[in-house]
N, C-alpha and C positions, 0 to 999 in steps of 0.2 A: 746645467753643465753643457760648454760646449763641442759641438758633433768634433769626431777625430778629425786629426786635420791632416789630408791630401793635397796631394799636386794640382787635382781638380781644382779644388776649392780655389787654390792660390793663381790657375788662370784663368778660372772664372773671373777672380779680383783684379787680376791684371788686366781684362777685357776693358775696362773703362777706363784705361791710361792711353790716351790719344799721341800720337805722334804731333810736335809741334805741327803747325801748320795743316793739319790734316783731318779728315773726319774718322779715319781708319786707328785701327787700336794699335800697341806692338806686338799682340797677340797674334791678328792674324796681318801681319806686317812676315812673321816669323821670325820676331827679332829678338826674342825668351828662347833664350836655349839648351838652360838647364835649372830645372828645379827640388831642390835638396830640403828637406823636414828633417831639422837635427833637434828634437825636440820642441822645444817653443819658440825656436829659432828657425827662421828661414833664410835661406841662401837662394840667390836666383843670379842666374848669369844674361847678360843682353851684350846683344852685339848691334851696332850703331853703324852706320857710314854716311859721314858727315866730315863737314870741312868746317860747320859753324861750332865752335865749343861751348857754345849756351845749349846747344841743343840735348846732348850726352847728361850736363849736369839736371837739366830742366825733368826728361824722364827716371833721372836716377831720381831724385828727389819726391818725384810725385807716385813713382810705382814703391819708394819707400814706404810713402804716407797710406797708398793703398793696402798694404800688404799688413803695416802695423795694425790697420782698423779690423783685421780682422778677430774676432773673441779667440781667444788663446794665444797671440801670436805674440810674444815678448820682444823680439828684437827681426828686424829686415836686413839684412846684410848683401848688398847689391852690386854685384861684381859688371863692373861697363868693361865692353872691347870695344874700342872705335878705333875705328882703320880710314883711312882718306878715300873720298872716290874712285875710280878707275876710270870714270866717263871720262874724264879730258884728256887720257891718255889713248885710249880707245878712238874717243874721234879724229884724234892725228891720223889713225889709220885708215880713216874713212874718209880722207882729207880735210881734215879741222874741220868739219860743218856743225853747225852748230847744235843742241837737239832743241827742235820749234814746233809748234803746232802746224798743224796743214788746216789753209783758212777754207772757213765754213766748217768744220768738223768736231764739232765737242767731245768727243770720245772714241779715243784709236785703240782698238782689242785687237792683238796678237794673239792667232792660235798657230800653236808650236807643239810641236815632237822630237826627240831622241832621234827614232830612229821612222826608216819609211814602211810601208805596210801596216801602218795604223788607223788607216781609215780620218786621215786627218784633214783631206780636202769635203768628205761625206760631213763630216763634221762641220768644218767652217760654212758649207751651203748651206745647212739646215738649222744649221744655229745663227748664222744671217737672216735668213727668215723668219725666223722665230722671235729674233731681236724685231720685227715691223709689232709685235704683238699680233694677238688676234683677229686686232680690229684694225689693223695696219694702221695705228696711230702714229710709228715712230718710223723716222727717213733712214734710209740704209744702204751702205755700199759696202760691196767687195770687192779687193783688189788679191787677185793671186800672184804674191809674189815670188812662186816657184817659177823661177824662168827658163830652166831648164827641162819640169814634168810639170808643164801647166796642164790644167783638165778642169777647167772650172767651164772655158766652152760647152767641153761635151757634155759636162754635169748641167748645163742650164739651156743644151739643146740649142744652140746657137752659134753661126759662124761670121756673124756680121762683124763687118769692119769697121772700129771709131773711126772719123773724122777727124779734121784739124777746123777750131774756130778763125775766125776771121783774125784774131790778134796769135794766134798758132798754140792753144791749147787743144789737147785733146778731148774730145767728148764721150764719154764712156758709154758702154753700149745699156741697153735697160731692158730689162726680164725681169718679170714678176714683182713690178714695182722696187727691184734692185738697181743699183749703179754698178755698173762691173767693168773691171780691167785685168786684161790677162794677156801674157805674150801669146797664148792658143788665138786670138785675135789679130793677132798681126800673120801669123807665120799659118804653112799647109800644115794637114793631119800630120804628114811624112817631113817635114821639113827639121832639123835640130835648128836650137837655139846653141852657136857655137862660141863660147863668149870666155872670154879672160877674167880677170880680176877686175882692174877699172872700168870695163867698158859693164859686166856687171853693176857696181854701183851706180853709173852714169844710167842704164835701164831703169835699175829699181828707184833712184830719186825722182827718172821723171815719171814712171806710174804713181808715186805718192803725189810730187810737187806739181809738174804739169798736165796733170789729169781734171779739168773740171767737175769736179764731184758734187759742186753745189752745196747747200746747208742741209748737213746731216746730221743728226744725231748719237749715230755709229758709223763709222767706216771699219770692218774687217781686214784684217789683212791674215789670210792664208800664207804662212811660212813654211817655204821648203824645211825639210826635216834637218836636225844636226844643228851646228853652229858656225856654219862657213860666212863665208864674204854678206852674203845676203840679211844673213842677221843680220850680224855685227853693224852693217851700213844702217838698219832699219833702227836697233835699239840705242845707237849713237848717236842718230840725228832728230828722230822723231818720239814729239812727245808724246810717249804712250801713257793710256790709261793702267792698262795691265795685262798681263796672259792668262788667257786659259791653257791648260798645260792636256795634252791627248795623249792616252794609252791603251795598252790591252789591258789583260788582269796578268798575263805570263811576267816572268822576273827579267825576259830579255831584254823585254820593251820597257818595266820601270827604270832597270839601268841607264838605257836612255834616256828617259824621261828624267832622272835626276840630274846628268848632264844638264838639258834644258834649262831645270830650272834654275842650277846653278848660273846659269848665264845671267838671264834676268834680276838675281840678285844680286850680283856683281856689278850692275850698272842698275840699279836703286829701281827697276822698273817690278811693281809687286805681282805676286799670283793671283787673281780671281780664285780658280780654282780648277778643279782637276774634271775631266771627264772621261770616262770607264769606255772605250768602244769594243764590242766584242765580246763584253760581259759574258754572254749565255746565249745558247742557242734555244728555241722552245719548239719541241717538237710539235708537228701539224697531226700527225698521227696520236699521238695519248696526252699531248699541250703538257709535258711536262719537261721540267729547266736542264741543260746540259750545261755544264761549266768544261768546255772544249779548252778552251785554253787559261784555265784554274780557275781561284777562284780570289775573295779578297782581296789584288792584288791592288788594288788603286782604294780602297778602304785604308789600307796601311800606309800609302804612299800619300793620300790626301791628310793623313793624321801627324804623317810627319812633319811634312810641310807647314801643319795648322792650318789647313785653307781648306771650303767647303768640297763636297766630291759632289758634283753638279748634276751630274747623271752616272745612270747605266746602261748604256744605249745596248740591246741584243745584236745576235748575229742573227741575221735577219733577210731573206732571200729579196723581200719587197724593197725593201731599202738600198740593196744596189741594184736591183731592176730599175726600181725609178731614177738612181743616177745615172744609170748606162741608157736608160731613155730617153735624159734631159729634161727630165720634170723632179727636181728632188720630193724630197719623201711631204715633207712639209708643205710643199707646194699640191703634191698631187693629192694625198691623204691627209690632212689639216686634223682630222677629227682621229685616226688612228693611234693607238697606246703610244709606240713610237714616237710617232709628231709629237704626242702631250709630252713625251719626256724633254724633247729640245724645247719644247715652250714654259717647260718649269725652267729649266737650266737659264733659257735668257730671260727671265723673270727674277731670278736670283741677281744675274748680273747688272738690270736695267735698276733692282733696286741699289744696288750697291755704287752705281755710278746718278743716282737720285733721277732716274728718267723716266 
């Protein structure tokens, strides 16, 4: 007799319905949105954005097949939404550019936040180095393109100024066997970055475009928080692999956070996945956990979305000592609980992107 039949079951079967073209499921695509057990019947809802119309019919069809094989299940009844892109309309606003890879670079990871006070540049440093592996197998660059609160400087203890190459690229400054760009390189501690809207974009193109970054592996790119100009210029022109999305566990910051990630859906660019900053605090005194700012909250937020929840990074006194020092945590503590947490998280990632 076969076991009861749940929701599980049916997205576990959905997990082997690849998106054309892709190695990824629609599972954790997020593109299963609703699934209904009306006795031996099953209903599932997917939502699609596409402009090709083989594609919508290609996964109704094949997540039918999967669902029917399951023992019990008498009929699959599979409700498609497909909506048309937004990217091409979106890049008019970014000046029609087109969205292209940046040469030498196999893999462009966005990490992004809702809102700011998330601990989202801590993150981008230590999960850039984390992404070299252990054994610093794999090339890596950071570009902060918060151009207004850059702090990837101070986070990597460095005020050196790129250069211009002979044919007038920029050469990015290098720490810790990093590549790095950030306006905290051009401008003083005290100087603002006073900038409009296009002259924004025209900044952020050229730390992507005219930045010699060389043959990397990964390039980061540190996203100021929200969804202003800066995104928008980044997820319209440049191909990214995907985001990792940063939060606390409080409900301020998942608000945020859903914004986020609604953006990146919007313009087909997928979630990696979620990363928890601020989880817990662990006392020095009896080493036991504090959930200061709740608790679960990025468990629930990573389950909605379907995408893995990567870490639970603590709150953690060393961990912004070493960034206010200019030795991230990773860099300076390699072997610390901590560091192992960023080094699972780009492990999960570096498998996902087959690195």
């Amino acid at each position: 007799m076969p076991a009861p039949l749940t929701s599980e079951i049916v997205l576990a079967q959905l997990r082997g319905v690849k998106y054309p073209g892709y190695t990824r499921d629609i599972v954790s695509f997020g593109m299963v949105k609703d699934v209904r057990i009306e006795g031996t019947r099953v209903a599932v809802r997917i939502a699609v954005t596409t402009a090709d119309a083989k594609v919508p019919k290609q996964i109704e069809e094949t997540a039918a097949a999967a669902i029917e094989s399951i023992p019990g299940v008498s009929e699959a009844a599979i409700e498609m939404l497909v909506s048309a892109p937004v990217a091409k309309a979106l890049q008019a606003e970014a000046g029609g550019l087109p969205q292209t890879r940046i040469e030498g670079v196999k893999h462009v990871i966005a990490i992004a936040s809702g809102k700011g006070g998330v601990g989202k540049s801590t993150v981008a440093a230590n999960l850039a180095l984390a992404l070299r592996g252990e054994k610093k197998q794999a090339r890596v660059g950071l570009c902060d393109c918060d151009l207004y609160g850059p702090s990837i400087g101070l986070m990597f203890g460095t005020q050196e100024r790129p250069h211009l190459t002979e044919d007038g690229r920029i050469e990015p400054v290098r720490r810790y066997d990093l590549n790095l760009m950030s306006m905290s390189f051009l401008l003083d501690d005290t100087s603002p970055a006073i900038l409009r809207g296009p002259m924004v974009t025209r900044y952020t193109q050229q730390f992507l475009r005219n930045v010699n970054w060389g043959e990397l592996d990964f390039l980061v790119l540190d996203l100021p928080p929200g969804t202003g100009d800066i995104q928008l210029t980044i997820v319209q022109t440049v191909a990214l692999t995907g985001a990792v999305i940063v939060t606390t566990p409080q409900e301020v910051a998942l608000i945020d956070a859903r914004k986020a990630a609604t953006m990146f859906a919007k313009v087909n660019v997928s979630i990696i996945g979620l990363i928890e900053n601020m989880s817990y605090f662990v006392c020095p005194n009896d080493g036991n956990h504090y959930a200061i700012f709740g608790s679960g909250g990025g468990e629930r937020e990573a389950a909605r979305l379907q995408v893995p929840l990567l870490a639970q990074i603590p709150l953690q006194m060393e961990l912004r000592q070493s960034g206010d020092q200019g030795q991230p945590l990773v860099a300076a503590e390699p072997a610390s609980p901590t560091a192992k947490l960023f080094y699972k998280a780009a492990e999960v990632i570096r498998n996902q992107c087959h690195v």
